[in-house]
Structures are given as structure tokens and as C-alpha cells.
C-alpha positions, 0 to 999 in steps of 0.5 A: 283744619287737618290738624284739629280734625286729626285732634277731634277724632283720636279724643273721640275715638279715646273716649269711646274706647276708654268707656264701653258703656257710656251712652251718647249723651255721656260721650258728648258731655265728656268733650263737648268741644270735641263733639261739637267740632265733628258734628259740624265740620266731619259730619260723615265720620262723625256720623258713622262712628257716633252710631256705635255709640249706644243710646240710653234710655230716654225716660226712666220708665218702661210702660205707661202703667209705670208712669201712672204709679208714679203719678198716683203716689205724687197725687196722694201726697199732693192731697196729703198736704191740702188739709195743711193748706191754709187760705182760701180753700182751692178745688182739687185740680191736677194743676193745683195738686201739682202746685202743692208738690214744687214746680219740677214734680208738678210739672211730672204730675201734670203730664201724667194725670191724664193717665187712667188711675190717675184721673179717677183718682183725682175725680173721686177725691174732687166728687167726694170733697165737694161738700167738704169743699164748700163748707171750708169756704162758709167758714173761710168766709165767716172769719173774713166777713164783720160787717152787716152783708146781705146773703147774696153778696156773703155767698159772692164773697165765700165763693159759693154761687151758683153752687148754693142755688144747686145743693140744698145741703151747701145752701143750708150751711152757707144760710147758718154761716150768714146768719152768725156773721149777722150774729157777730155783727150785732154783738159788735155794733151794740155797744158802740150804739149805745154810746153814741 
């Protein structure tokens, strides 16, 4: 036991000396072995000379104005890449943004988008999308529907209750929508009528 508390403290004490800068973090992960054996078994030492060690910084940002920059950029990048997006049209949303931009940064956004600029940011793209929104779920339904449906059900299948019910303007488009799927559907079911 003398033996290896002698051992622990000279290399701890070397490393210390050896880099002047290091933070504690770095100290540790030079020896953990040294690290962990005079935190458990020394830890008066090990607490008073570990103290002179400093402490690095915890994050790499120095205000909330920092983080709320950072943010933005990831947000208009995220909103860069929903216009590639294929598939069902998804409403702008912090989680879903951040599901575009890969788990560690959407992760980073998701802490972040409660900040101020942030959060307007994503309201005032989500409020002017909207339409634009909803009219990709027309067409995204459109290419998926062939078969005679009525209204209701084409509005359930594209995804636009109770929203057609609410905006004149989305209900118009999803009206002329249903009608070319109707459309599609009698061009298609003629001729096979015809030769039965």
C-alpha cells in the first residue's frame, strides 16, 4: 500500500509539473490508473493538490448570445436541407430540423432552440410555411392516390384535417387536388371498362 501511494503521488506530482497548462481533465487522462488510485485510497492529498490544477473551460461558449448564434446557423442549414427532403412533407419543428443535421448537432440544436432568436427563427419559417406546407401534402398525395376516394378520406390520406376545414385557401387547393386524382382515376378505369 506505502509502496504504490509513494508510486501514485511522485507520477502525479511529475505530471503536474511536466504540463503547467493542462487542466484537470487532461491531468486525469494522462494516468488514469495514477488518478484513480489517489482519489480513492489518498484522498486528502489528492484533494489538496489536485486543487492547484486548473479547471478548463466547461463549455466552449462564453454567453448565451454565443450559443444562440451558433444555433441560428445550424437552423438555416437545417432549413437549407428541407427543400431536399423527400417523402411526406414534415412541419418545421426544432426536433425535426435537428433530425435533418445527424444526432450530435441535433442534439446541440435542440438544447439551444429555446433561445430568443433561435425560437423566432424557427416560428417565423413554421407561420410563413404553412401553405407552402400543406400544399406539398396535396401534391404528396395526389402522386400517392389512384383509386376513386372520396374528399374526406383524400384529405385524411394527405394529411390536412382539420386544417382544410380552417383556411379557405388550403381547402381550395386540396379541392382541385381531389378533383385530378378523380380525373386520373376515370382516364385509367375507361379503358378497362370498356373491355369488359
Amino acid at each position: 500500500m506505502a509502496l504504490n501511494k509513494e508510486k501514485h503521488r511522485s507520477t502525479y506530482l511529475r505530471l503536474i509539473e511536466e504540463n503547467p497548462k493542462a487542466t484537470r481533465s487532461q491531468i486525469a487522462a494522462m494516468d488514469i490508473a495514477a488518478y484513480a488510485w489517489l482519489r480513492k485510497y489518498d484522498r486528502a492529498w489528492f484533494d489538496e493538490h489536485h486543487s492547484k490544477v486548473p479547471i478548463g473551460k466547461k463549455t466552449q461558449y462564453a454567453t448565451l448570445e454565443e450559443r444562440d448564434a451558433e444555433c441560428v446557423a445550424l437552423i438555416e442549414k437545417a432549413l437549407a436541407l428541407v427543400k431536399l427532403e423527400k417523402g411526406v412533407p414534415q412541419q418545421i419543428t426544432a426536433s425535426y430540423l435537428g433530425s435533418l443535421l445527424g444526432p450530435k448537432v441535433g442534439k446541440r440544436l435542440g438544447r439551444n432552440s429555446h433561445l430568443p432568436r433561435s425560437k423566432a427563427l424557427i416560428e417565423a419559417h413554421r407561420d410563413a410555411n404553412e401553405v407552402a406546407f400543406y400544399l406539398r401534402r396535396i401534391e404528396w398525395g395526389v402522386a400517392h392516390v389512384t383509386a376513386r376516394i372520396g374528399y374526406r378520406n383524400f384529405c385524411k390520406l394527405a394529411a390536412l384535417r382539420p386544417k382544410v376545414s380552417q383556411n379557405p385557401e388550403i381547402d381550395q387547393l386540396a379541392r382541385e387536388a381531389h378533383q385530378k386524382t378523380q380525373e386520373k382515376y376515370l382516364k385509367v378505369s375507361k379503358p378497362k371498362e370498356e373491355t369488359d
